[in-house]
C-alpha positions as CSV (number, residue, x, y, z in Angstrom):
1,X,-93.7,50.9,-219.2
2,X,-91.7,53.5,-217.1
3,X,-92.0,57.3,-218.9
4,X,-88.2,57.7,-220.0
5,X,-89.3,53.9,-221.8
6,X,-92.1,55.3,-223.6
7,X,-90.3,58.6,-224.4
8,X,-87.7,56.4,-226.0
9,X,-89.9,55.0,-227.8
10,X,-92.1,58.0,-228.9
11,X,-88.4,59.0,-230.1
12,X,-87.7,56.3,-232.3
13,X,-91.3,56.4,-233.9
14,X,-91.1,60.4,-235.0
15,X,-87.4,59.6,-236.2
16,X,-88.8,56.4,-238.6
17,X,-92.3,58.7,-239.2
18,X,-89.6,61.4,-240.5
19,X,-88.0,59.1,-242.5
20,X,-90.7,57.6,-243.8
21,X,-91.9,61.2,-245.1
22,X,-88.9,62.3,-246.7
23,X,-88.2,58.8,-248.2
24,X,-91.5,59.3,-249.9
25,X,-91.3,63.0,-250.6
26,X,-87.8,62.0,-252.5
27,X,-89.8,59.8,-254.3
28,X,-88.2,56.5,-253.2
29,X,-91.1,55.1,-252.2
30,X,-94.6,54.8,-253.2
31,X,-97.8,57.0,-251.3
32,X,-99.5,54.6,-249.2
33,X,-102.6,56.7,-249.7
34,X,-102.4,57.3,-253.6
35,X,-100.1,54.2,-254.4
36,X,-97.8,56.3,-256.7
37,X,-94.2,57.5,-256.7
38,X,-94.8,61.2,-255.8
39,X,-91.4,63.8,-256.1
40,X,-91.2,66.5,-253.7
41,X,-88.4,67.8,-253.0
42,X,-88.5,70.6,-251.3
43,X,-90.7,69.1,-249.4
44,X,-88.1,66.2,-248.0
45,X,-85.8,68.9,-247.8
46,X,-88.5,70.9,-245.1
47,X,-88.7,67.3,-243.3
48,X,-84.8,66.6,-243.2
49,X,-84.3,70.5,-241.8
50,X,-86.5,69.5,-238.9
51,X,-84.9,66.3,-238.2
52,X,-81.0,68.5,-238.4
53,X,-82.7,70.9,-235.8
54,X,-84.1,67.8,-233.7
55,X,-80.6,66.9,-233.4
56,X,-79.7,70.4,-232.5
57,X,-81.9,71.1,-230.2
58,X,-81.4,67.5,-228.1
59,X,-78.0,67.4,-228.2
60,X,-76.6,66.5,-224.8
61,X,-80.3,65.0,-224.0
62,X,-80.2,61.4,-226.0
63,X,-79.1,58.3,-224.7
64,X,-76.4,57.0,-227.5
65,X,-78.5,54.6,-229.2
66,X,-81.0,57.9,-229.6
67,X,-78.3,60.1,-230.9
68,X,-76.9,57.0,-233.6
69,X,-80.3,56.5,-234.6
70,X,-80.9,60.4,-235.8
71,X,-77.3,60.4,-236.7
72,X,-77.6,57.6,-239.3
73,X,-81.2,58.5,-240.6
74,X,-79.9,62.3,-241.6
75,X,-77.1,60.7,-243.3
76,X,-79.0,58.3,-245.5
77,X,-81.3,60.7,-246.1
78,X,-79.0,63.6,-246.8
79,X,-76.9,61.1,-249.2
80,X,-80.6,60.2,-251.0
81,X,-81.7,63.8,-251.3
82,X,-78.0,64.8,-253.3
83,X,-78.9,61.8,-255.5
84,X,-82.3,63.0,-256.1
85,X,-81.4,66.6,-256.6
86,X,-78.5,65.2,-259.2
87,X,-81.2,63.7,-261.2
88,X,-83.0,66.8,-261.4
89,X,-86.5,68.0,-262.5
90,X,-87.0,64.3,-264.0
91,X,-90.2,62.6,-262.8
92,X,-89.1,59.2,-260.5
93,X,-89.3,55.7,-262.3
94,X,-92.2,54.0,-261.8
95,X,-91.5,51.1,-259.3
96,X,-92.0,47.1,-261.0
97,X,-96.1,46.0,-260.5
98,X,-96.6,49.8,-260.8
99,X,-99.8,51.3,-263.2
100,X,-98.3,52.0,-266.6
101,X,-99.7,54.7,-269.1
């Protein structure tokens, strides 16, 4: 694999390893590690902030697929976190086949 291959590549992965994190820190999705809805959002808004200034700071330097792929992920996540924050302190529903207390 030629290095500007791999580079694209290693680009895509920390964009979806991002997205992954703040998905999860919004509480849209479950902890692999603890299998449980977890909300933290100040945390997913830390990981979103570094993903705005990844944009910033390679602007000009992505090939357009690159730049789409950020482009979209901040926007679905930006959109998620404003419905997450609109819901406020409330913990997040338990997903279906979840534990119950």
């Amino acid at each position: 694999m030629e290095r500007q291959e791999q580079y694209a590549a290693l680009f895509g992965q920390l964009v979806a390893m991002l997205h992954f994190a703040a998905m999860q820190q919004m509480g849209k999705i479950k902890n692999p590690v603890t299998d449980a809805i977890e909300r933290n959002l100040e945390g997913a808004r830390h990981t979103i902030d570094t993903l705005d200034m990844l944009q910033e700071r390679t602007r000009g330097n992505l090939s357009p697929e690159e730049a789409q792929f950020l482009k979209q992920t901040l926007q679905e996540l930006k959109l998620n976190f404003v419905d997450e924050v609109a819901k406020g302190d409330s913990p997040p529903a338990q997903a279906e086949g979840g534990a119950s207390s």
